[in-house]
C-alpha positions in Angstrom: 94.5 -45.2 164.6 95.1 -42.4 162.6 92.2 -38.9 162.8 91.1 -38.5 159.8 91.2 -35.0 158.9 87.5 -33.1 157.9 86.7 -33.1 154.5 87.0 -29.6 152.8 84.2 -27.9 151.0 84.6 -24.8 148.6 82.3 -22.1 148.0 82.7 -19.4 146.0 83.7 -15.7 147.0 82.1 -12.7 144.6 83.9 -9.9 144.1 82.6 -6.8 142.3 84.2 -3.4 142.6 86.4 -4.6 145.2 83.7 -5.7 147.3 83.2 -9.2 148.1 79.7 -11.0 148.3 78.5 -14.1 148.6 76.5 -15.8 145.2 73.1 -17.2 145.9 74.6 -20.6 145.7 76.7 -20.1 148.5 74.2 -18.9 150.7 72.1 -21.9 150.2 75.2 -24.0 151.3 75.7 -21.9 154.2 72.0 -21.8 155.2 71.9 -25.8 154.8 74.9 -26.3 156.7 73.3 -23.7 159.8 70.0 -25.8 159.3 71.9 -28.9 160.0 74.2 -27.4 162.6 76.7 -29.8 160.4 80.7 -28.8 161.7 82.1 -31.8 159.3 83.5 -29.4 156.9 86.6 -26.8 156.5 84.7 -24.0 155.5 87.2 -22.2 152.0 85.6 -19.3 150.7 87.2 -19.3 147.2 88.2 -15.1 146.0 89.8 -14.6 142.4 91.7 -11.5 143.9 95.1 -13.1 144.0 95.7 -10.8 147.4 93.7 -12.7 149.5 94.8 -13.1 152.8 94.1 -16.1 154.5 94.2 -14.5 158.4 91.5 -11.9 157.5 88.3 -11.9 158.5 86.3 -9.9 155.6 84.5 -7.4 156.4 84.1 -5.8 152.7 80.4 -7.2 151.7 80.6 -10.1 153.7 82.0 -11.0 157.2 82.7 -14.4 157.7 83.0 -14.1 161.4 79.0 -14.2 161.3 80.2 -17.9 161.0 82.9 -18.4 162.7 81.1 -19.4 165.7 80.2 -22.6 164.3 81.9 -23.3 161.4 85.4 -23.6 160.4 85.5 -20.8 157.5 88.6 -19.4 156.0 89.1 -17.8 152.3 91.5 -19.1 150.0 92.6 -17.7 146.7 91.5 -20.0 142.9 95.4 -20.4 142.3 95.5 -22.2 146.0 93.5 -24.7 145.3 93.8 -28.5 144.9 94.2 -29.0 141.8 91.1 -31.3 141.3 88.6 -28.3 142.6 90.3 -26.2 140.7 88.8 -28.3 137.3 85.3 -27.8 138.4 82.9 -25.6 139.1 82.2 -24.4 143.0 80.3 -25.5 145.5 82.8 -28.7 145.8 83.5 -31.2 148.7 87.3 -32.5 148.4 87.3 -36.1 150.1 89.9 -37.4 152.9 91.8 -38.3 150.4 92.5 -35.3 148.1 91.0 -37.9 145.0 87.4 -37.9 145.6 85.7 -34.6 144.8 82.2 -34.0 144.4 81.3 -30.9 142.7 77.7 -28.9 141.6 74.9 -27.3 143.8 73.0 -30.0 144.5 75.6 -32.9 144.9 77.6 -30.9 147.5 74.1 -30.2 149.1 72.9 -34.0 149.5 76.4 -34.9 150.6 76.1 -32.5 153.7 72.6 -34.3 154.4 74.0 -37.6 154.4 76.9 -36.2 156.8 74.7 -34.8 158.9 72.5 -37.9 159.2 76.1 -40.1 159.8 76.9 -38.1 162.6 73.9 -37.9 164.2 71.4 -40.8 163.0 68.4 -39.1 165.2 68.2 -36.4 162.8 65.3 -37.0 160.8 64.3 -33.4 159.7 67.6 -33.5 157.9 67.3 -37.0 156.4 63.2 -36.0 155.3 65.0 -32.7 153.1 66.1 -36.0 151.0 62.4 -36.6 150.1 60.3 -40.0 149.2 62.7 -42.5 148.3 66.1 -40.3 148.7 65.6 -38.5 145.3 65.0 -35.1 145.5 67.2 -33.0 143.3 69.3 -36.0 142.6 68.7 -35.9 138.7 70.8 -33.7 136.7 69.6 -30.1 135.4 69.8 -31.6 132.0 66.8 -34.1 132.8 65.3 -32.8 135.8 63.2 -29.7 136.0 63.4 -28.9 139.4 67.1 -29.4 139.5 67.3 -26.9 136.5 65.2 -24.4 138.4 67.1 -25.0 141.6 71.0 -25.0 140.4 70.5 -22.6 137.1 67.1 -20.7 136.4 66.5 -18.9 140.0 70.0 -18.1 141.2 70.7 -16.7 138.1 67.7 -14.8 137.2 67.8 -13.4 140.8 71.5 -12.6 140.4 71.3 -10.9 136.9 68.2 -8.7 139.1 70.2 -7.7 141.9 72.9 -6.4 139.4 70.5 -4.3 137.8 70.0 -0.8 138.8 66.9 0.0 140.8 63.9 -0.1 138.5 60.4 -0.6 140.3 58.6 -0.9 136.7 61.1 -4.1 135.5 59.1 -7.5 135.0 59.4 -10.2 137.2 62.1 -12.6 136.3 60.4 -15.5 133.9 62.2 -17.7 136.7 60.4 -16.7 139.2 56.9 -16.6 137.4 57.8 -20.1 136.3 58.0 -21.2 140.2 54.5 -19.6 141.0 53.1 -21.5 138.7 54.5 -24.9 139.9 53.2 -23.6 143.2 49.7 -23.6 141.9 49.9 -27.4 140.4 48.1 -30.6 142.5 49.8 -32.0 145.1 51.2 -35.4 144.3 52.7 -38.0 147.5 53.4 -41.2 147.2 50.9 -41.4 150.5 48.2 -39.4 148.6 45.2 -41.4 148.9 46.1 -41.8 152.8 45.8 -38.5 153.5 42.9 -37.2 151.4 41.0 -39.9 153.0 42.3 -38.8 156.3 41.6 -35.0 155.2 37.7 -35.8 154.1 37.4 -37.1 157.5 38.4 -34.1 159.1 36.3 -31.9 157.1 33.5 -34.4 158.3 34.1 -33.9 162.1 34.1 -30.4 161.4 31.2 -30.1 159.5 29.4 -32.0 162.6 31.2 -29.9 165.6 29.8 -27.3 163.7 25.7 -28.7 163.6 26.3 -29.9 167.8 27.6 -26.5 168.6 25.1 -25.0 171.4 23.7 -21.3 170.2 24.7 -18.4 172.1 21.5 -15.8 172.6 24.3 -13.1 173.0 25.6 -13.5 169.4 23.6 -10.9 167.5 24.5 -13.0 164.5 23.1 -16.3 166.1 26.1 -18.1 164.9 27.2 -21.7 166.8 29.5 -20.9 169.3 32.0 -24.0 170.6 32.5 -24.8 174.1 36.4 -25.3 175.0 36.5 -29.3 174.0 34.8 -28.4 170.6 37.0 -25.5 170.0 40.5 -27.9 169.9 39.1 -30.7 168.3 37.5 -28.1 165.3 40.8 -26.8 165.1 42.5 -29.9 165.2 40.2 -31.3 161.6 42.0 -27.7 160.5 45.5 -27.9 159.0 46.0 -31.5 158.1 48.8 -30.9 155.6 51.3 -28.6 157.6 50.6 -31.2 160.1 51.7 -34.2 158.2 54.4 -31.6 156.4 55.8 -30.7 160.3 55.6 -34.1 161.6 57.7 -35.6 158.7 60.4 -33.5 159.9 60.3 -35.2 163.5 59.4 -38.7 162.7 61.1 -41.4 162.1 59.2 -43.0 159.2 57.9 -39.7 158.2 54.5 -40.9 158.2 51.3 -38.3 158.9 50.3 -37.6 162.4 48.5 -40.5 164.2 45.0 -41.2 161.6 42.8 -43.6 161.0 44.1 -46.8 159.2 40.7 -48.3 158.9 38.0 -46.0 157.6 33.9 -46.1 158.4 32.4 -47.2 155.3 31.8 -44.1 154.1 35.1 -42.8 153.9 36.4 -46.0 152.4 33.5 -46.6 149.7 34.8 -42.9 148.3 36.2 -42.9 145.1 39.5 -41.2 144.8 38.8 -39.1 142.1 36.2 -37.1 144.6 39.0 -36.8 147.5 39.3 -33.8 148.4 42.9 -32.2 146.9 45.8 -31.8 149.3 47.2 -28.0 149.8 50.2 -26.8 147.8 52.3 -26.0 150.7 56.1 -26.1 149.9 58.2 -26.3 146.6 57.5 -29.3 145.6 53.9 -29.7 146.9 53.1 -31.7 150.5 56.7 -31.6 152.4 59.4 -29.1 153.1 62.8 -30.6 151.4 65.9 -29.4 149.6 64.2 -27.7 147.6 63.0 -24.8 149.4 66.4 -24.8 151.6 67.9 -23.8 147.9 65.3 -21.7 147.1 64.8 -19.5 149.9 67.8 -17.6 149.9 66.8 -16.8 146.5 63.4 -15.6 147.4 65.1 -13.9 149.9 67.0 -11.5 148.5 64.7 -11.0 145.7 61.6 -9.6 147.8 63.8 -7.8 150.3 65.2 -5.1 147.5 64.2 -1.9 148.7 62.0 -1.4 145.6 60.3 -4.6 145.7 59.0 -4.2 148.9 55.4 -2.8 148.8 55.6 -2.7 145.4 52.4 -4.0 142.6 55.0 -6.6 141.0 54.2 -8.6 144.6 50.9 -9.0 143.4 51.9 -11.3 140.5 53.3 -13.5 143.1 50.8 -14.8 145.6 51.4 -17.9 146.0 55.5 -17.5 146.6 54.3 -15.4 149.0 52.4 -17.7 151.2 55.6 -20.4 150.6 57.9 -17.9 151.9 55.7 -16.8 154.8 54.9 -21.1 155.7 58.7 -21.7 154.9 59.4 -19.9 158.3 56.9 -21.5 160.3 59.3 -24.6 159.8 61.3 -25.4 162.9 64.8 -24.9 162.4 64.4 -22.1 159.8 64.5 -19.1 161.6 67.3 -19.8 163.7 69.4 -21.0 160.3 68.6 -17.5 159.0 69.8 -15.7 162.0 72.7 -17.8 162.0 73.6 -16.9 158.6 72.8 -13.0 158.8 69.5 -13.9 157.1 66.7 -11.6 158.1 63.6 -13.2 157.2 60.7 -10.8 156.7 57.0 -10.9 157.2 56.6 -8.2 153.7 53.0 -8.6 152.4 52.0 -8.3 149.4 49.1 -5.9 148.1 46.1 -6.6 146.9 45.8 -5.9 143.0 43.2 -3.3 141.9 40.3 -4.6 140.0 42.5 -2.5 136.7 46.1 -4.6 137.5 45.2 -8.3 137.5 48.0 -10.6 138.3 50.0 -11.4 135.8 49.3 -14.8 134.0 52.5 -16.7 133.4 53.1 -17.3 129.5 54.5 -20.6 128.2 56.7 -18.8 125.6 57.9 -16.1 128.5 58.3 -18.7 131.4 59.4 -22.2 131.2 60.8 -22.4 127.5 62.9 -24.6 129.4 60.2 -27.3 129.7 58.8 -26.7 126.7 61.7 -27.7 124.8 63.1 -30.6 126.9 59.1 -32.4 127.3 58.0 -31.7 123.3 56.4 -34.8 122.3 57.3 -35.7 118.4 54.7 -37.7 117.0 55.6 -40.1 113.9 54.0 -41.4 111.3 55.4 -44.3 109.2 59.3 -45.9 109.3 62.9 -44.8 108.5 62.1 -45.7 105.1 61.3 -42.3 103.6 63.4 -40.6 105.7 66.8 -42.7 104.9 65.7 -42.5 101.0 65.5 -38.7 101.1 69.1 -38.6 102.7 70.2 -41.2 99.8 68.6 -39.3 97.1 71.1 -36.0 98.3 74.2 -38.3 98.6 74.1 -39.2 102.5 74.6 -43.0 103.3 75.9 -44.1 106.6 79.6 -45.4 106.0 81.7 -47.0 108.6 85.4 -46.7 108.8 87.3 -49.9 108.9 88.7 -50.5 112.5 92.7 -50.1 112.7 93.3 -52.8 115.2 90.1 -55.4 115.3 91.7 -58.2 117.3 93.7 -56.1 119.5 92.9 -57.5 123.1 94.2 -56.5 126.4 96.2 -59.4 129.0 92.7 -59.9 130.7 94.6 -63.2 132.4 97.4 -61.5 133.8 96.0 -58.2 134.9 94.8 -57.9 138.7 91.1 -59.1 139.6 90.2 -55.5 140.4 90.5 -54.3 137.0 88.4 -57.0 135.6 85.1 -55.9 134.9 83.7 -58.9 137.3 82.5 -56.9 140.1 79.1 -57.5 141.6 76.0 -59.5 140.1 78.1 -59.3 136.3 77.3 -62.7 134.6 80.2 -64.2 133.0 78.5 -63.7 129.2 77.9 -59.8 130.2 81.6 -60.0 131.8 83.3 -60.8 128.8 80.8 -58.2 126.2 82.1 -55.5 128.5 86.0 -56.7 128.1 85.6 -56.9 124.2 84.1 -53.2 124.6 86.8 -52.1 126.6 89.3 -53.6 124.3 88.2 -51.5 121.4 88.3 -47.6 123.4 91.7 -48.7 125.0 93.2 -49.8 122.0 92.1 -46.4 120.8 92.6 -44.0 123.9 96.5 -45.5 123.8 96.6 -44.7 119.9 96.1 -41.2 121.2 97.7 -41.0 125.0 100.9 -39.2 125.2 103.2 -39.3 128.2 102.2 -36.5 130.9 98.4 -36.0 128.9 95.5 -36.1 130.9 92.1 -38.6 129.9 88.6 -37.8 131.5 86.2 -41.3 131.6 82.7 -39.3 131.3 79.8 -41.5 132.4 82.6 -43.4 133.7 80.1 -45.4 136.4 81.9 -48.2 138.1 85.0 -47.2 136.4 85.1 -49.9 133.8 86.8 -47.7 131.4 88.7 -45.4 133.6 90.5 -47.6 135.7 91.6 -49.9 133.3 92.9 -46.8 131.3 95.1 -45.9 134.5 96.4 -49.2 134.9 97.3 -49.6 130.8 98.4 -45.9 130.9 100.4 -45.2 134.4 102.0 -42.2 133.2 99.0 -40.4 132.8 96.2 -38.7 134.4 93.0 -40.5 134.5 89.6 -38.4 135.7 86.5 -40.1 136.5 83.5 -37.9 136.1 80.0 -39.7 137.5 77.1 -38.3 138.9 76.1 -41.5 140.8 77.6 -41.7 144.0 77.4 -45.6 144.4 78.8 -46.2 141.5 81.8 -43.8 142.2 82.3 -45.5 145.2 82.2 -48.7 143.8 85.0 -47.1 141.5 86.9 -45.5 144.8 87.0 -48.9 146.2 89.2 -50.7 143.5 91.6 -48.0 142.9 92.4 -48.5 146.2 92.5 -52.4 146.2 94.6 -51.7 143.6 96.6 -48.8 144.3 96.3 -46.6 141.5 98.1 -42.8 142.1 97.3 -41.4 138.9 93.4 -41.4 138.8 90.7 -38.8 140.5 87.0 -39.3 140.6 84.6 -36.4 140.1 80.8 -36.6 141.6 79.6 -34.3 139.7 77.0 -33.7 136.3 79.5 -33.7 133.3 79.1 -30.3 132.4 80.2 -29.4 135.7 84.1 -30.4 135.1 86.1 -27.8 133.2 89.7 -28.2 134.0 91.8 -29.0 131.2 92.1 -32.8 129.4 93.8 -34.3 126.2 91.2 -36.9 125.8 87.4 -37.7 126.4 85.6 -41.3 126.5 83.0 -42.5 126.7 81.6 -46.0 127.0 77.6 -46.0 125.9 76.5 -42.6 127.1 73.1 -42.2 127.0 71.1 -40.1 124.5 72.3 -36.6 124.7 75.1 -37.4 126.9 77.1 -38.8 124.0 76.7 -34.8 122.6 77.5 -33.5 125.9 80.6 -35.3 126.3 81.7 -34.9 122.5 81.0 -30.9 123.0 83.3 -31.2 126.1 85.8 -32.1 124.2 85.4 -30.0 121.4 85.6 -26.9 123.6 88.9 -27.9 125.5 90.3 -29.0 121.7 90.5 -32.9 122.9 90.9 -36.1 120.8 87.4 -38.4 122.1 86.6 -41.7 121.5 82.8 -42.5 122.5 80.2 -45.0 122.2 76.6 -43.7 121.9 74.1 -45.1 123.5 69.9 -44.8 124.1 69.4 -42.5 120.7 65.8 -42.8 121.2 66.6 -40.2 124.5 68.0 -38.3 122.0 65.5 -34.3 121.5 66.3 -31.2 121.6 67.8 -29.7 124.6 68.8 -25.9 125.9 71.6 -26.9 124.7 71.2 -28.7 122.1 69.4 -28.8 119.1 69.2 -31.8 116.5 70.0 -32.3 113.4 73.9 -31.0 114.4 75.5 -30.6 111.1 74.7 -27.7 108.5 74.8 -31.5 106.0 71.7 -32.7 107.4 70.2 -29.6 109.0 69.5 -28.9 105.3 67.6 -32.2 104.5 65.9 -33.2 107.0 63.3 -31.9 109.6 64.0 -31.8 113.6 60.8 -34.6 112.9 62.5 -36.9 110.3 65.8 -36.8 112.4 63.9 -38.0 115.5 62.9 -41.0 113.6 66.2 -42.0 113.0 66.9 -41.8 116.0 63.8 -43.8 117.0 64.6 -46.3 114.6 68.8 -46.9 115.5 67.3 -48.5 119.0 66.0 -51.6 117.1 69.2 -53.4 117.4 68.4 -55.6 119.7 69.5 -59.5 119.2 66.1 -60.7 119.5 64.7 -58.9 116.8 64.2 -60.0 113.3 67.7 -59.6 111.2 66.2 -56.6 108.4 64.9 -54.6 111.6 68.8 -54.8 113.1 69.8 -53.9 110.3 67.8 -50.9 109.7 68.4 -50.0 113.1 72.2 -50.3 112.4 72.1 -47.8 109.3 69.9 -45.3 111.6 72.6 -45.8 114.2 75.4 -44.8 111.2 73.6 -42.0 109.9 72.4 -40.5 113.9 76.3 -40.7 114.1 77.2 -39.4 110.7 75.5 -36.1 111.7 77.3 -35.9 114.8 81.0 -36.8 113.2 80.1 -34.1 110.3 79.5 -31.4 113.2 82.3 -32.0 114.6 84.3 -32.1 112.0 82.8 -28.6 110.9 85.0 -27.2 114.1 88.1 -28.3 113.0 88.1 -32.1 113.9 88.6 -35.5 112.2 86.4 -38.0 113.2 85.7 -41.8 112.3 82.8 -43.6 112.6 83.5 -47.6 113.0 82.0 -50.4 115.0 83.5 -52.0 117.7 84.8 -55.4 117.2 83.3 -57.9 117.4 80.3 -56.5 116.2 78.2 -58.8 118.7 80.1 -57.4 121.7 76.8 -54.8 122.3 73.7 -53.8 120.2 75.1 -50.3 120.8 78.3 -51.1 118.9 79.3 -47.6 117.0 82.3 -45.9 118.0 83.4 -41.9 117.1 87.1 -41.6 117.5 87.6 -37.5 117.0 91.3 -35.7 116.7 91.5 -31.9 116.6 93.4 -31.2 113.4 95.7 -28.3 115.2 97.6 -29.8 118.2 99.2 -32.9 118.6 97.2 -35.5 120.6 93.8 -33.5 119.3 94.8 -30.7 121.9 95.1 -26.6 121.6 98.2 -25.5 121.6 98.3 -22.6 124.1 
């Protein structure tokens, strides 16, 4: 049986004025891999010099031989790599295969968990960095705060700091001040009642070794003093959480250490909202997880500048302090550090004077992020108004008729595998999704020319994808999907059925940005469908994309609703939401005048979005798939660049 050989993961190289360094992303992939003593990988430190010489061992900013010892690490050059890395951004893991790349901080991070774990099952403190039920940093940045915080907000606010020139008055980053307040918030575990119960217990036996303690005559303050026995077992009631936090990382359920399961009547006949509160100890709250193994070569190298150190700006940051000081008490940590040329320090902060209090994070200074992502829109009243006020200045949803509306693919004669049949699928739901997929292939292959290149965003199973790469063989078909079971799911039937001209991409969609012809996408949720339209707008595409969920649809950091200059200047962020509200009711089972409301909000959601794009240069129509009962979700934006033939810059 054939070896297979490792996969390859790529991390990128810095260079400034010659001198190479390694970005704070990297280091938290190097730090993980030390933490897991993981060897699965080929080690590519990327460099943009186009001299890079593969047999070198830097020593210009960084020295690679610091991990050498353990790891396979050699530097390539951008132009050397596969051309599938090469379209997204780094850290990337490149599968067995050359066709499965996952791509993005925290993807490439949980994948070397889960190798770790394969290789070595007993390895619990790497499977617990996963968190309660496996999800920790699995959401995208777009939807997930901490994700943001971990992959965008701290690396680079840190980064753009160490590029500054030494300033010992400069303000903290709003990054980091964000964190410190997140470190201050309750403590919430899915075990939480547990182990406040356990806790009160503890502070119980305390109080009471305390009252039995004999006196000591020799104590001028006539305080109780504890006999050996009594002197473990106080300290044992001390320190519950970084007890329960350690033992997590040791046991196999990742249960507390050994407490009571059934509690004196006392303990149980307290209510919980008079438990005592558990102790903020790591990122997240209770347990040490990804998290802080992404954060702390961040904090690192923030607190270690020269001018930090000793400095009032400390202060501001107790509580960071205290996580980056308990961080190292975590077994494992100290010897990843070494291991990576990480120094960890034991830098206090000083006390601020009665005149410098610490500095309160602002809202409007610290997580604007939050703020506009969680903004609750109240609304009073229906669609009504708002679709009347659009009427009245000459704005109606229209619909574009659809060129080919019985156009059907050879369902019968094409192989099982790129039916849309897999799994649990009921044959009703089975043949919704085949009239769905007949309507974006008949209009990606109106588009697709010879040699062109088609990205499936959202793609999931593949539905879309891999039936484009069987209808389309002399193209290039790129799955992009943040879910890796469903990309497996995909890898699987491309190989059942042999398909050379597709690649799959774990990875958030933002995170691809190698070249393409055309985009689709089959019902992407909320802002996704703007994500993915945006995508293509920037690489001059042609896109053809079903919306889907437009009541997910607010503002983001990246976008910002209404999108067209047309209905920016009629209607309120407010009044927009309630379209968007409104084009959800579109359900079947809903009375026939609330469908078809929720149709017209659905038309004029989308009108806005065709009109913005067609501001940039595009031609877009807005039709509905056929038949119209195929999905509630039935609208369908077909977009061609008016420069370029197939909707793509000429360059």
């Amino acid at each position: 049986m054939q070896e297979h050989q490792p996969e390859c993961l790529y991390l990128e190289l810095s260079s400034h004025n010659y001198q190479h360094s390694l970005p704070l992303h990297t280091s938290s992939a190097l730090f993980l891999l030390s933490y897991c003593e993981c060897t699965s990988f080929k080690v590519f430190l990327v460099s943009a010099k186009p001299d890079t010489d593969n047999s070198q061992s830097w020593s210009e900013g960084v020295c690679i031989s610091t991990y050498q010892h353990s790891l396979d690490v050699s530097v390539v050059c951008v132009k050397d790599l596969p051309a599938l890395v090469r379209g997204c951004r780094l850290p990337a893991v490149l599968g067995e295969t050359g066709r499965y790349c996952r791509a993005g901080l925290a993807v490439v991070l949980r994948h070397i968990i889960n190798r770790t774990c394969e290789a070595d099952p007993s390895r619990m403190d790497a499977l617990s960095l996963l968190g309660f039920k496996k999800t920790c940093l699995k959401a995208c940045a777009e939807v997930s705060q901490w994700t943001r915080l971990c992959e965008l907000s701290i690396p680079s606010a840190v980064e753009a700091h160490l590029q500054q020139p030494t300033n010992p008055t400069q303000h903290l980053p709003p990054a980091l001040l964000s964190l410190e307040r997140r470190l201050g918030e309750p403590v919430k575990v899915h075990n939480d009642d547990k182990i406040r119960r356990q806790k009160l217990q503890d502070q119980q036996k305390k109080k009471n070794i305390q009252k039995t303690a004999s006196l000591d005559p020799r104590d001028p303050q006539g305080g109780p003093v504890m006999d050996d026995a009594q002197l473990q077992e106080f300290h044992s009631a001390n320190g519950l959480e970084l007890r329960a936090a350690l033992a997590k990382l040791s046991v196999s359920d990742g249960a507390v250490p050994p407490t009571t399961t059934r509690w004196c009547s006392d303990i149980r006949k307290v209510k919980t909202t008079v438990l005592p509160p558990l102790e903020h100890l790591f990122a997240e709250g209770l347990y040490f997880t990804l998290t802080d193994v992404v954060l702390l070569p961040c904090v690192h190298q923030y607190l270690v500048r020269p001018y930090i150190v000793g400095s009032a700006v400390l202060s501001q940051l107790p509580l960071l302090m205290r996580w980056y000081h308990r961080v190292q008490e975590v077994p494992g940590v100290l010897r990843a550090a070494e291991a990576c040329g990480m120094i960890l320090s034991s830098i206090q902060a000083p006390a601020a004077g009665p005149s410098t209090p610490a500095e309160e994070p602002q809202p409007s200074q610290v997580d604007k992020e939050s703020l506009v992502m969680t903004k609750e829109v109240h609304f009073v009243g229906g669609p009504r108004p708002t679709m009347t006020k659009l009427k009245e200045c000459g704005v109606e949803a229209v619909f574009s008729p659809h060129p080919c509306p019985s156009w059907t693919l050879p369902w019968d004669s094409l192989p099982a595998a790129v039916n849309p049949t897999e799994g649990k699928m009921s044959d009703v739901r089975a043949a919704r999704k085949r009239q769905q997929l007949n309507n974006l292939v008949a209009m990606v292959t109106e588009l697709a020319r010879p040699g062109q290149t088609v990205v499936d965003f959202c793609s999931g199973g593949g539905h879309v994808g891999i039936v484009l790469a069987h209808a389309l063989p002399d193209c290039e078909v790129i799955l992009i999907e943040n879910k890796e079971e469903s990309l497996q799911r995909a890898e699987q039937r491309c190989a059942e059925l042999g398909l050379t001209n597709i690649g799959l991409i774990q990875a958030n969609l933002d995170y691809f940005t190698g070249p393409f012809h055309i985009g689709v996408a089959l019902h992407a949720c909320g802002v996704a469908t703007d994500m993915v339209m945006e995508q293509c707008v920037q690489a001059g595409a042609g896109f053809v994309v079903s919306p889907c969920c437009y009541g997910f649809i607010q503002n983001t950091l990246k976008f910002t609703f209404p999108r067209s200059k047309m209905f920016l200047e009629t209607l309120s962020y407010k009044e927009h939401m309630i379209l968007c509200r409104f084009a959800d009711q579109t359900a079947v089972q809903l009375p026939p005048e609330r469908r078809l409301i929720g149709k017209q909000c659905m038309g004029l959601v989308d009108l806005d979005r065709a009109r913005a794009a067609e501001s940039r240069g595009y031609s877009v129509r807005v039709m509905t798939m056929e038949p119209d009962s195929c999905s509630p979700k039935n609208n369908m934006l077909v977009g061609v660049a008016r420069h370029g033939p197939g909707g793509y810059h000429d360059t």
